[in-house]
N, C-alpha and C positions, 0 to 999 in steps of 0.2 A: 485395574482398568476401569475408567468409569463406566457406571451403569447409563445404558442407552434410553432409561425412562425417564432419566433427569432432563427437564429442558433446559438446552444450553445455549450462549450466543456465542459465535463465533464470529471474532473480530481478524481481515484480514488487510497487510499491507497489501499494495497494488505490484508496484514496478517490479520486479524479477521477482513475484510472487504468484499475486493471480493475472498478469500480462509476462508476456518472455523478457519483455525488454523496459527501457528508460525513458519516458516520456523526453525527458528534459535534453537525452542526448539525440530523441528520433529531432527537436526541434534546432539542438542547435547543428546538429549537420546541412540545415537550410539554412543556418544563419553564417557558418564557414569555420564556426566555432568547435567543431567534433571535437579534435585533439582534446585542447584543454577541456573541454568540460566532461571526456571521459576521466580525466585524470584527476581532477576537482571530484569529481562522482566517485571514483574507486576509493580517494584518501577519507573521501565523507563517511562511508558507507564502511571502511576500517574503525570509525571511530575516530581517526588521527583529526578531521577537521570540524568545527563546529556545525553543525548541519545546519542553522539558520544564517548563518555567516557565507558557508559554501553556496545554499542556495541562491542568494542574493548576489554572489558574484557571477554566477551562472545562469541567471536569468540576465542578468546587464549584458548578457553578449547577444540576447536578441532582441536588443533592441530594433527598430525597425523593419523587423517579419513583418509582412500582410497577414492579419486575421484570418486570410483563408487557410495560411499552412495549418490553424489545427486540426481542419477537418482533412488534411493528405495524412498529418500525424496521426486520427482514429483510423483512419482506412489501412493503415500499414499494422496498426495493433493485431496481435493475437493472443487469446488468453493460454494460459499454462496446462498442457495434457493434463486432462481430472478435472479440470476447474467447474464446467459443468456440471458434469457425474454427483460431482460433490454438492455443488448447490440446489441438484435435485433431489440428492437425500437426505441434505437437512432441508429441505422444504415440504418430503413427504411425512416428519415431525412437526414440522409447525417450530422452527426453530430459527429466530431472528439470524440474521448476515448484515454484516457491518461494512465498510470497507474505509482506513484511513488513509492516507496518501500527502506524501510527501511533494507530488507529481499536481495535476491538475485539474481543477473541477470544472472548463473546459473541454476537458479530455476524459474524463472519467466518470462524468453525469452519462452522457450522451451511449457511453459503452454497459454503462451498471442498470440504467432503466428499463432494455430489454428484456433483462434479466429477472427482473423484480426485484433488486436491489435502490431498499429505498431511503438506507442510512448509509449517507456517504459526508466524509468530512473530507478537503482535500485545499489547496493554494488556490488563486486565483490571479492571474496575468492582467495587469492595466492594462489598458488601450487606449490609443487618441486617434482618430482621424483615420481610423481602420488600420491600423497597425500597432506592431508590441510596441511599448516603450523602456522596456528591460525594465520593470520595474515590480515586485510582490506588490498585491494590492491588498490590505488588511495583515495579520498578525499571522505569520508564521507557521504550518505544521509541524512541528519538532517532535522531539523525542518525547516531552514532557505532554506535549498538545494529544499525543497520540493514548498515553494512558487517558490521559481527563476524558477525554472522548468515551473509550471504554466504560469508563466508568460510569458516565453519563447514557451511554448506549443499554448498560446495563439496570441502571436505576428505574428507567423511562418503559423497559419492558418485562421489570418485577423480577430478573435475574439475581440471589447472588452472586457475589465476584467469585467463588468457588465454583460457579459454575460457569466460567467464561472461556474464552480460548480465544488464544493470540497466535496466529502464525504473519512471523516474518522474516528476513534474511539480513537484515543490517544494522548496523550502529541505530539507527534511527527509532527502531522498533522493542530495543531493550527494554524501555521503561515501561509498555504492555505487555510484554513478554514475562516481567518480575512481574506486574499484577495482577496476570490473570494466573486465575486457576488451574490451567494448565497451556502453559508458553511452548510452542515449536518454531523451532530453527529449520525454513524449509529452504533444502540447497544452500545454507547460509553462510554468510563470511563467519571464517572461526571465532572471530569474539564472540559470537553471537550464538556460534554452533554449542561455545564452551559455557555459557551463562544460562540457556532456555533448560526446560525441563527433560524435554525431548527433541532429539537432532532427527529430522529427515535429510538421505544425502544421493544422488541422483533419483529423487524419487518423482510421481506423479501428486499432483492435488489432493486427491481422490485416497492417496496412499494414508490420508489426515483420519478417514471415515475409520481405518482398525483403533487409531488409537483412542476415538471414544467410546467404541463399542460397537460401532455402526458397520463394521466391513464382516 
C-alpha cells in the first residue's frame, strides 16, 4: 500500500468517473441524436472503436444545438458519490488533482472551478453564430493525449510518475492508466477492469483514498 507521506497527483477521467454520466450523450439527446451516439459511445469506450474517430462522428450530430444547451447540459451534471470526500482529502495533503476528459471544456471548466480544480485538459466544440457546428475544434483528447497530459501534469508539479494515479473506466483511459504509478479501473468496462492495477466495482469515489493509504 502506498505510503500516505508521499505527495502524489492524481489524475482523473470525468464522464462516468468523477460525473455519473456522458457529456456527449446529455448533448445529443437535445440534438435527437441519443440512440446512436449511446452506441458510438458504448463501442468507443470497449475499445472496439477508434475514440478520436468516434468522437468526431458524434459530435457531427450536433451540429446546430444553440450554445445555450451547455449550460441545461452543467445543470443536469452530477458528480459521482465520493468525489467530493475525496478531493477534500487530497487537498488536506496538499496533493495536486487533475482532470482529463474526453467530454468538454465547455462543460467541465465551469464544473471543476468550484471546486479548486485547476488542471483540467479536455475538447473543445466550434461555434458559429451562437450554435454548435458539429465540429472538434483543435486536436483531439485520445487515449494517447490523456497520458501526455499526465505526464506533463506531473513534471509541472515536481511529481514522479511513480507517484501518480490514474483512475478511469474506459478504452480511452488505458494509456494513463499503464503510466501512472498506480492505474484504477473505477466501475470500469472489462478491458479496462482487466489491464489497471486495481479494479474498483460498484464502488464510491472516496473508496480511491484506502488504496493510497488515505482511508
Amino acid at each position: 500500500m502506498p505510503s500516505p507521506q508521499r505527495r502524489r497527483l492524481v489524475v482523473m477521467d470525468v464522464d462516468s468517473t468523477f460525473i455519473t454520466t456522458e457529456q456527449i450523450e446529455l448533448l445529443a439527446a437535445r440534438a435527437g441524436s441519443g440512440p446512436l451516439v449511446v452506441e458510438i459511445t458504448e463501442r468507443a469506450m470497449r475499445g472496439e472503436l477508434d475514440f478520436a474517430a468516434s468522437l468526431t462522428e458524434r459530435v457531427a450530430t450536433l451540429a446546430g444545438l444553440p450554445v445555450g444547451v451547455l449550460d441545461e447540459v452543467r445543470a443536469e451534471i452530477t458528480l459521482t458519490p465520493g468525489a467530493r470526500e475525496l478531493l477534500e482529502a487530497l487537498a488536506e495533503r496538499g496533493w495536486p488533482v487533475a482532470l482529463v476528459s474526453g467530454g468538454f471544456h465547455e462543460i467541465v471548466d465551469p464544473l471543476a472551478a468550484p471546486l479548486g480544480i485547476t488542471r483540467v485538459r479536455a475538447n473543445r466544440l466550434q461555434t458559429a453564430d451562437g450554435v454548435l457546428t458539429g465540429v472538434v475544434d483543435g486536436p483531439i483528447v485520445d487515449r494517447a493525449a490523456k497520458a501526455t497530459f499526465l505526464r506533463e501534469f506531473a513534471a509541472a508539479d515536481g511529481i514522479d510518475l511513480a507517484d501518480t494515479v490514474a483512475i478511469g473506466d474506459g478504452a480511452n483511459d488505458l494509456d494513463m492508466i499503464a503510466v501512472a504509478g498506480l492505474g484504477i479501473a473505477f466501475n470500469a468496462k472489462p478491458v479496462v477492469a482487466a489491464q489497471a492495477d486495481v479494479a474498483l466495482t460498484d464502488a464510491r469515489l472516496d473508496d480511491v483514498l484506502g488504496l493510497l493509504g488515505l482511508g
